[in-house]
MILOSE-666902 format. One record per residue (C-alpha): x, y, z negated. Coordinates in steps of 0.02 Angstrom, whole numbers, plus 32768, in hexadecimal, padded with zeros to 4 digits. Each point is the difference from the previous one (the first is absolute). Example, Ala and Ser with C-alpha at 12.3 -4.5 7.8 and 13.67 -1.06 7.14 Angstrom:
BEGIN
82677F1F7E7A/804580AC8021/
// end
This chain:
BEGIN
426E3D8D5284/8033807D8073/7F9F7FAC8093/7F3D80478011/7F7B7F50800F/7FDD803680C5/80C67FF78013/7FFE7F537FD8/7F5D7FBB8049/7FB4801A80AC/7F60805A7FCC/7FBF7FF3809E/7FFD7F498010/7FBC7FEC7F41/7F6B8064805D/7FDB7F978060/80147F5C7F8B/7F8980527F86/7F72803E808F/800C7F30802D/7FE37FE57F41/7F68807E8002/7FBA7FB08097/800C7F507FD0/7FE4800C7F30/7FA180B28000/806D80397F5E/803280A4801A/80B880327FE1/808180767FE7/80CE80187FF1/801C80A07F93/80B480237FB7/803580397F6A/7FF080A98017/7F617FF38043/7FEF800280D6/7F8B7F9E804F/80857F7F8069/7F6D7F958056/7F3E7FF57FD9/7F927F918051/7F397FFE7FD8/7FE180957F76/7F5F801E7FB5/7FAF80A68016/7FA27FED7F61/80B080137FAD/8066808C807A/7F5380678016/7FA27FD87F56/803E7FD07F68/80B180518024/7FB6809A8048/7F9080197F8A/8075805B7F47/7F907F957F7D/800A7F43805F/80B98039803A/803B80017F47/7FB17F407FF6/806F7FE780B2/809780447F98/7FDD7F947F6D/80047F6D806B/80A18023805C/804C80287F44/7FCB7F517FC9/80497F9D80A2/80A980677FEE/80237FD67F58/7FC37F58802D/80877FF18080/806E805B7F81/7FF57F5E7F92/805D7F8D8090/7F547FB5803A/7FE47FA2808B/7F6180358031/7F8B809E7FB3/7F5F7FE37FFC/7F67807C7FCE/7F5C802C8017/7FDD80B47FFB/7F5480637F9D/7FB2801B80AA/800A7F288017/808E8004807E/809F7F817FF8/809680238027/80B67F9E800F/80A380408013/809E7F7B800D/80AD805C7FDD/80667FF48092/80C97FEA7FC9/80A280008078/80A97FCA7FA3/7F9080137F5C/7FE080AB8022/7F52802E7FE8/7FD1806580A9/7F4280018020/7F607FAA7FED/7F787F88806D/7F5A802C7FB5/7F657FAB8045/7F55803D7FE2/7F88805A7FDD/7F937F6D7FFF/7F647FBF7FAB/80227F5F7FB1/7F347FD77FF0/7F83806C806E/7FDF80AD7FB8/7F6880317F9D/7FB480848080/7F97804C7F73/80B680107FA8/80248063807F/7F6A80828024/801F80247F55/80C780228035/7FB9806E8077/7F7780717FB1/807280177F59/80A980328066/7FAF805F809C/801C7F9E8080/7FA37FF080A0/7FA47F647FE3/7FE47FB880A3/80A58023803F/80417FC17F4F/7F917F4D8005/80457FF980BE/80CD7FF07FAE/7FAE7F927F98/7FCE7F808056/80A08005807B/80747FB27F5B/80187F6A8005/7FBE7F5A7F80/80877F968001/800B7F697F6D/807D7FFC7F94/80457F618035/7FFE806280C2/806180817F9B/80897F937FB0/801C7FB780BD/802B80A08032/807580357F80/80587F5B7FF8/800A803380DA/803A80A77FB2/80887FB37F8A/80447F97808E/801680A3805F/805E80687F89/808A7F6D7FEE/7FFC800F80C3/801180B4800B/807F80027F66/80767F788072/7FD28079809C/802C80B47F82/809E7FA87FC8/80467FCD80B1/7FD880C48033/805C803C7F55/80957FAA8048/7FF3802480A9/7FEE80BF7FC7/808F7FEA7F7A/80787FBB808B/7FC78091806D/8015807E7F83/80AC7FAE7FF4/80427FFD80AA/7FA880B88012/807780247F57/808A7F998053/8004806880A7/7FE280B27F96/809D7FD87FB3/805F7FC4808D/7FCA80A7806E/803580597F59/80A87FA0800C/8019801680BA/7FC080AC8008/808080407F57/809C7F8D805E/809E805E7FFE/80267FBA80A9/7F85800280A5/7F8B7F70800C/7FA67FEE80AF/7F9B7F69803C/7FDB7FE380A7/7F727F74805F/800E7F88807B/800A80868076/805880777FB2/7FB280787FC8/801F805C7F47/7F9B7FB27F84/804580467F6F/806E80A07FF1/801D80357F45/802480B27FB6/80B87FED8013/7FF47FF480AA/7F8580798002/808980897FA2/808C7FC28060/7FB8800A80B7/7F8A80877FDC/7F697F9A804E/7F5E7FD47FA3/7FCF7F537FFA/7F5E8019806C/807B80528081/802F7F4E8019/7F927F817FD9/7FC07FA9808B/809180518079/80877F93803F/80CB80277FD7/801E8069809C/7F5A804A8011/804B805E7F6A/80B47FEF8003/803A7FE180BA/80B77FF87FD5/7FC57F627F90/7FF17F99809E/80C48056804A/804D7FBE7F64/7FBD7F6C7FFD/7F917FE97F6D/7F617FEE8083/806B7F45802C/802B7FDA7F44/7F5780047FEF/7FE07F898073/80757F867FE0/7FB77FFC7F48/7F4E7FDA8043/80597F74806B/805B7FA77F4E/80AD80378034/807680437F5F/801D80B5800F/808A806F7FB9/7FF980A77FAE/800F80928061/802380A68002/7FB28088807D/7FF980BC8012/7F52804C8005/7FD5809C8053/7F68803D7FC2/7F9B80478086/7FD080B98004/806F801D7F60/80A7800E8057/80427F8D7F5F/80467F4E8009/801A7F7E7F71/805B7F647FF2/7FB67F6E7FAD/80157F407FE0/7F937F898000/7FE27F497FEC/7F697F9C8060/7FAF7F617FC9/7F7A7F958034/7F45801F7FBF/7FB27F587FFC/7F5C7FC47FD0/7FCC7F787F92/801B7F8A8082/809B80368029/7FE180428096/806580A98022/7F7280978004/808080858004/808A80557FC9/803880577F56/80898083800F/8057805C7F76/806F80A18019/806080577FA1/804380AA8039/80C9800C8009/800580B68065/805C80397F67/80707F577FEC/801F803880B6/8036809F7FF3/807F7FCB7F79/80457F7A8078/802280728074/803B80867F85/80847F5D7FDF/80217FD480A0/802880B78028/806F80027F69/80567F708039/8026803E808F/803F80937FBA/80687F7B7F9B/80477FBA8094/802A809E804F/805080407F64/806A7F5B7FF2/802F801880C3/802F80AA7FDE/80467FDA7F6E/80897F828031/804080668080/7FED80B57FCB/809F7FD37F92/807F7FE1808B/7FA38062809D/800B80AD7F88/80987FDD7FF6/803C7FEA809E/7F86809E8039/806C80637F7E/809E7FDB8059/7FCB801280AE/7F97809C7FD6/808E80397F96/80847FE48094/7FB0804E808A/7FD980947F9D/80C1800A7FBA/80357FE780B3/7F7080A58037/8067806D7F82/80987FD3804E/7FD1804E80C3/7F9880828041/7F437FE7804D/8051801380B8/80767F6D7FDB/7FC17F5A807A/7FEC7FB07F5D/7F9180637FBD/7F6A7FC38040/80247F3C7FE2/802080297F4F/7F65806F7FE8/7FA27F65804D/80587F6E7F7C/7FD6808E7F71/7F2F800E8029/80097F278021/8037800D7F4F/7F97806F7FC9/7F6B7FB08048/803B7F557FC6/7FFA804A7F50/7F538040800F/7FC67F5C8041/80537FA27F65/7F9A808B7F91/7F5A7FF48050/800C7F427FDD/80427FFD7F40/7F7B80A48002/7F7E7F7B8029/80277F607F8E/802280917F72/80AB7FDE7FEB/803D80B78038/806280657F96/7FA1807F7FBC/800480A87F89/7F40802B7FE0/7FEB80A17FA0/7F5E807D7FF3/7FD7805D80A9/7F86805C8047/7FBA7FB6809D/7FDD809A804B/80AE804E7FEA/804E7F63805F/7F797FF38089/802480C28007/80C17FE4801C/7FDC7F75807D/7F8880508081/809C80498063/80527F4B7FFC/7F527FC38044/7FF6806D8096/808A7FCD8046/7FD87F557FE8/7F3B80178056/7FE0803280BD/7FD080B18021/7F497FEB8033/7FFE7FCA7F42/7FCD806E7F8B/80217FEE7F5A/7F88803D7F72/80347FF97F46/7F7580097F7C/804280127F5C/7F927FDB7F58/7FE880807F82/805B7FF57F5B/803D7F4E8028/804A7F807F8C/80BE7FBE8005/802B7F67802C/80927F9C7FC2/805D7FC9809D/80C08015805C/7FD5809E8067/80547F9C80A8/7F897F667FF4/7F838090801A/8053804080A0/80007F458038/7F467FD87FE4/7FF380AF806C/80587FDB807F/7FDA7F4E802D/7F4F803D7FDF/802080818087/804B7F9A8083/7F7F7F8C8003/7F9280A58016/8059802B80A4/80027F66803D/7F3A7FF17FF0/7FE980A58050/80648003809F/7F98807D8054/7FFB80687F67/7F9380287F70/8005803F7F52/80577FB27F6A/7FB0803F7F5A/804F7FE77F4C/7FAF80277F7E/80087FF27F3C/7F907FF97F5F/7FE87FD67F4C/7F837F517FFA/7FC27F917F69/7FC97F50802E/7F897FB87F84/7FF07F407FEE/7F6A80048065/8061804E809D/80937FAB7FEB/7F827F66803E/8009805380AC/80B380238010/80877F657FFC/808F7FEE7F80/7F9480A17FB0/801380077F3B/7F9A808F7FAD/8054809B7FD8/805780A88037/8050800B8093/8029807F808B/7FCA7FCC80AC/8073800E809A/7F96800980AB/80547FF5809B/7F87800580AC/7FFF7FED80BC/7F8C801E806A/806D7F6E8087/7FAD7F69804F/7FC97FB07F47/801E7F427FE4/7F8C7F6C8003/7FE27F887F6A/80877F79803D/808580757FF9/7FC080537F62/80127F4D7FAD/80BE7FFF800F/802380B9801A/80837FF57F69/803F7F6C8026/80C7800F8016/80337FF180C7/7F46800B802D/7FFA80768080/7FAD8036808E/80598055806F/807A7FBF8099/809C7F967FFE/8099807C7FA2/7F6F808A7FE3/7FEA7FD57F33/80577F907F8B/7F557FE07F99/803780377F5D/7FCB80C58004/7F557FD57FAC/80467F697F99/807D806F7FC8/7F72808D7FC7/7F9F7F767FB7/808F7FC27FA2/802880B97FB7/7F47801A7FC5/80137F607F91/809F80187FCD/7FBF80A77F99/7F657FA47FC3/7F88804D808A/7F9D7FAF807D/7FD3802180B7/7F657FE78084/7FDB801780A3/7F6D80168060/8012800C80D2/7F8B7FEC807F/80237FDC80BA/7FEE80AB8058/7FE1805C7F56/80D080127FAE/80367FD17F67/800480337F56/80777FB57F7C/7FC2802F7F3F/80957FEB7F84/7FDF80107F49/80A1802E7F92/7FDB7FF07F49/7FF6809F7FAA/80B480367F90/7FF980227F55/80888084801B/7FF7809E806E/8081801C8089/8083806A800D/7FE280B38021/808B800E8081/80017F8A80AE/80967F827FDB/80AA80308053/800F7FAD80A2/80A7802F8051/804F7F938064/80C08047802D/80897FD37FC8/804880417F76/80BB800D7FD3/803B7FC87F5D/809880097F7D/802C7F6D7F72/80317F5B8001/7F787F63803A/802C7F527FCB/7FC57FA7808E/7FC27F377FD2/7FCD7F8F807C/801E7F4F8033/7FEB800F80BD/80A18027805F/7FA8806A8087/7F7680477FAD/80A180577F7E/805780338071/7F7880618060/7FBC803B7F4B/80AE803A7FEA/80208065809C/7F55805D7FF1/802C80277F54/80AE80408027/7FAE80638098/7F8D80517F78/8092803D7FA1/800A7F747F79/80A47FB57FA0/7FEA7F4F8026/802B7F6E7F93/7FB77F4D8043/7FE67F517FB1/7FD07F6F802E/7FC07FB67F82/7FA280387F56/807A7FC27F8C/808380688078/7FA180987FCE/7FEE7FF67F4F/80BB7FD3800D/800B80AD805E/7F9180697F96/806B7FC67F67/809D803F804B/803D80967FAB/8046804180A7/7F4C80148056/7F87806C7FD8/7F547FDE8035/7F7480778038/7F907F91805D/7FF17F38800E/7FA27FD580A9/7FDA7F377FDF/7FB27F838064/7F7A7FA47F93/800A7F638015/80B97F9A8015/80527F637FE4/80297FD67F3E/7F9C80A47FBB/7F89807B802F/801C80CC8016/7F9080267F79/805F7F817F84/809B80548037/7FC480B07FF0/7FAD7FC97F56/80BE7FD57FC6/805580A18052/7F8E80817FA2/802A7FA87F5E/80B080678013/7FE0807A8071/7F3180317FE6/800B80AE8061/801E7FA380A7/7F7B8001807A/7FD27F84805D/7FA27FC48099/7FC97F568051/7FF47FB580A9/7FB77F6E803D/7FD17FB5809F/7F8C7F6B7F93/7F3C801C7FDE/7FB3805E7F7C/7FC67F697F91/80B77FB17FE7/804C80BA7FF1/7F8780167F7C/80327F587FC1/80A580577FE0/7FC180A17F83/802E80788093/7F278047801D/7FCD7FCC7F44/809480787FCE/7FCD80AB8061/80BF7FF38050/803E804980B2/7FEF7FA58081/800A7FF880D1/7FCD7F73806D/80677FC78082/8011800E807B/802780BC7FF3/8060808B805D/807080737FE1/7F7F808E7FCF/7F847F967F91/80B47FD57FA8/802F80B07FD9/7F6280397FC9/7FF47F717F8F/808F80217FA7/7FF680B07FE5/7F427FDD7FBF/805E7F757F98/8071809A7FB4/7F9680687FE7/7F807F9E7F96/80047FFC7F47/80207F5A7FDE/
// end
């Protein structure tokens, strides 16, 4: 049995029973377990503890005795009897619980007829022992009759099945305690190994229970809140409401999940989590307090928003989308007109100045239709390998003019950086818009630093830095030392027509549109701003696996006169016949159609000979690259460039970016025409 005899019996008490027996019968007695300790003892004979077991010759008589009443008990009997050499008696009755021998009531020593004294002189003189003192522990046994004797054991008997009833209700008692203490190990194992937060509170709220996953995900230590009440530890508990949840649990209303931001104090960090609350009751019934459990969502969060950012990205795109079509269009004809009409007077001419005003509306119209198809990612594009620093290089002069003269501008470049892969003019527009919103934080001056370097982001890091994947990038930094921002604007700084700034001062969409960049070339961004304390925006560009060209990219913007034949093909009345005066102004043989059929028809002519095909992309009946897929079947030396006022995801719908081809955007002017072309000629293709 794994339960000791003075587990399952109150010793004390059996004291006290036995002293009464002493008193009353005068029979000495004793409770000694198995193993040997002394449990009670009432009335022991010094001629025993100080003589004959004191003394190595009589103690080996003692031992003898003891022998003979434990294999006595050994045989199952009720009662063991004996007398030992010395004239002493002895009992011992085997004390069971659940059948379980545990101990022993032994009774004695006693003389069962009065002792012979001369006996005992004898005892003294042969074994040493000091006779007086020796005759004196005689005489204090006791004589008690046989019949006396068998009273007293039968008492005996009665106790034992008394004290087995009395060991067996304690076995259970113990058992059922060692149960529930099993029961509530396992369920503090369960609670504290949860994969979700498990809190209980009391009737007056205050934690009760907080497991290890709260512990990890709030970084506080259980005995950091025991005892303490929600907002004694977590004030914004009681602004969000949870404080009242509470509340109305303890008061045996229904409750509903909920979902709350927690700022953990002195960290500077804040979590979301979930939780649901239920009633504790007891076993009455009666409500005692409440049980929470959490579960922590910050990253479900995070990817919510990283949706609902997307989708609004989505929406944009589809706004921009479904009118980027016809509005390029109509920007290429009135851009187109005013500047055919320019080239037809002379800057002193009263027109001048109306028609220089419709042509930089246009312009600015365009840029505004970029920024947002820039931002939903549906932008044209041409990424290739560059080198950061070369283009940051080549745009300081365009950034000076942009920025006031108390700023100064201070350009950092990182040693032996990477290439990116990336169209060299998204650069100039994350610069710029970057830049502006520089010089509008600093109106009363201040310093703008860029700088560059080479970074790897390990997984661990990437924990700190949102939309982060491990890997190689090159970082972009671009800092101002301007009035900073404050956490609410930080919260929607990329947000598209967020701004601000006054009424006709922004249109919202210069950071949306740099945000919108970054993730279009697989990079990321963050910001970090403090009111009073500027801003820095950290962009991470992943790292190319090809080097950039040697030589800056050609960037030449005038127009350039031409020779050959252009086979013009577009379906919009105005938007050819504008095409078609800029090219004849460029010095181009003109030959138009209006549909693609009409220019395959064309092409197929033996009378025409065709040096370049300039095609819309996407027409009624068949697309440009269908057509152009059809012309080079017969004629596969002509070169060929696209147009398109639609977005980059149905022009790559139609084979034109998948294919490498030329290509311009509308709208366009006159210059961006010519140099297209002759970049169109003079490529290999």
């Amino acid at each position: 049995m794994k339960y000791t005899i003075a587990q399952l019996l109150d010793i004390p008490k059996l004291q006290t029973i036995l002293d009464s027996l002493y008193e009353v019968s005068g029979i000495p007695s004793a409770i000694i377990d198995l193993e040997g300790n002394i449990l009670t003892g009432s009335g022991w004979q010094d001629i025993c503890t100080k003589f004959h077991r004191a003394n190595p010759t009589t103690e080996k008589f003692c031992i003898a005795s003891d022998q003979k009443i434990t294999s006595g008990l050994q045989d199952q009997q009720r009662h063991v009897q004996i007398t030992c050499p010395q004239g002493l008696t002895d009992t011992a009755t085997p004390l069971l619980i659940e059948g379980e021998h545990l101990a022993n009531i032994f009774t004695g020593q006693l003389f069962l007829h009065p002792p012979d004294r001369q006996h005992f002189l004898l005892q003294a003189d042969k074994y040493g022992f000091e006779t007086a003192s020796y005759l004196l522990a005689m005489e204090r046994v006791p004589v008690i009759s046989q019949d006396k004797l068998d009273q007293n054991l039968s008492f005996i008997a009665n106790l034992t099945e008394l004290l087995a009833i009395q060991g067996l209700t304690q076995l259970r008692s113990l058992e059922v305690q060692e149960c529930l203490r099993e029961n509530e190990e396992r369920v503090q194992q369960i609670i504290a190994s949860a994969q979700e937060g498990i809190i209980v509170y009391d009737c007056g709220l205050r934690f009760q229970v907080w497991n290890r996953y709260m512990e990890q995900m709030s970084g506080y230590r259980a005995e950091q809140v025991i005892g303490k009440r929600p907002g004694d530890v977590f004030p914004m508990l009681e602004r969000a409401g949870v404080v009242e949840r509470l509340k109305r649990v303890l008061a045996g209303d229904d409750v509903s999940s909920g979902e709350v931001e927690l700022e953990l104090p002195g960290s500077g960090r804040s979590i979301w989590h979930a939780d649901t609350l239920a009633p504790l009751k007891n076993a009455g019934g009666e409500i005692v307090g409440v049980i929470a459990t959490v579960r922590d969502i910050t990253e479900r969060k995070h990817t919510e928003e990283q949706l609902r950012q997307a989708l609004k990205m989505e929406s944009v795109g589809r706004l921009a989308g479904g009118v980027a079509h016809d509005f390029n269009n109509m920007l290429t004809v009135i851009l187109g007109q005013a500047q055919l009409a320019q080239m037809k007077i002379t800057p002193d001419h009263e027109l001048w100045q109306s028609l220089e005003q419709i042509t930089t509306a246009a312009q600015r119209s365009g840029q505004i239709t970029r920024q947002l198809l820039a931002f939903s990612r549906k932008e044209i594009i041409d990424p290739r390998p560059v080198d950061l620093n070369q283009l940051v290089g080549e745009a300081q002069k365009t950034l000076l003019r942009l920025i006031e003269e108390s700023i100064t501008l201070n350009f950092c470049p990182g040693a032996d950086l990477w290439s990116v892969k990336m169209d060299p003019s998204q650069v100039d527009q994350v610069l710029v818009n970057l830049a502006v919103n520089a010089r509008d934080a600093m109106p009363d001056g201040g310093l703008l630093s860029i700088h560059t370097e080479n970074v790897h982001l390990s997984q661990k890091s990437c924990q700190y830095l949102r939309d982060a994947l491990p890997g190689d990038y090159v970082q972009l930094v671009v800092s101002d030392t301007g009035v900073g921002m404050g956490e609410e604007v930080l919260e929607h700084i990329f947000e598209p027509f967020y701004t601000t700034k006054g009424l006709g001062k922004g249109t919202g969409l210069g950071l949306a549109t740099v945000y919108g960049i970054v993730r279009q070339n697989g990079g990321f961004i963050n910001v970090y701003s403090e009111v009073g304390h500027g801003t820095s925006f950290k962009i991470y560009l992943p790292r190319s696996s090809s080097a950039a060209p040697a030589e800056a990219q050609r960037r030449c913007t005038d127009v350039r006169i031409g020779t050959g034949t252009v086979l013009l093909v577009e379906d919009n009345d105005m938007v050819r016949t504008v095409t078609r005066s800029y090219l004849e102004e460029l010095g181009y043989r003109v030959i138009v159609a209006d549909t693609p059929r009409h220019g395959i028809d064309i092409c197929t002519s033996r009378a025409n000979r065709i040096d370049l095909v300039l095609t819309d992309v996407i027409m009624p009946g068949m697309s440009g690259s269908d057509m152009v897929h059809e012309i080079k079947g017969s004629f596969p030396e002509v070169k060929v460039l696209f147009m398109s006022g639609y977005t980059a995801d149905l022009v790559a719908r139609s084979g034109v970016v998948e294919e490498g081809m030329h290509f311009i955007q509308k709208p366009f002017d006159i210059s961006t025409l010519s140099v297209k072309i002759e970049d169109t000629f003079l490529s290999d293709d």
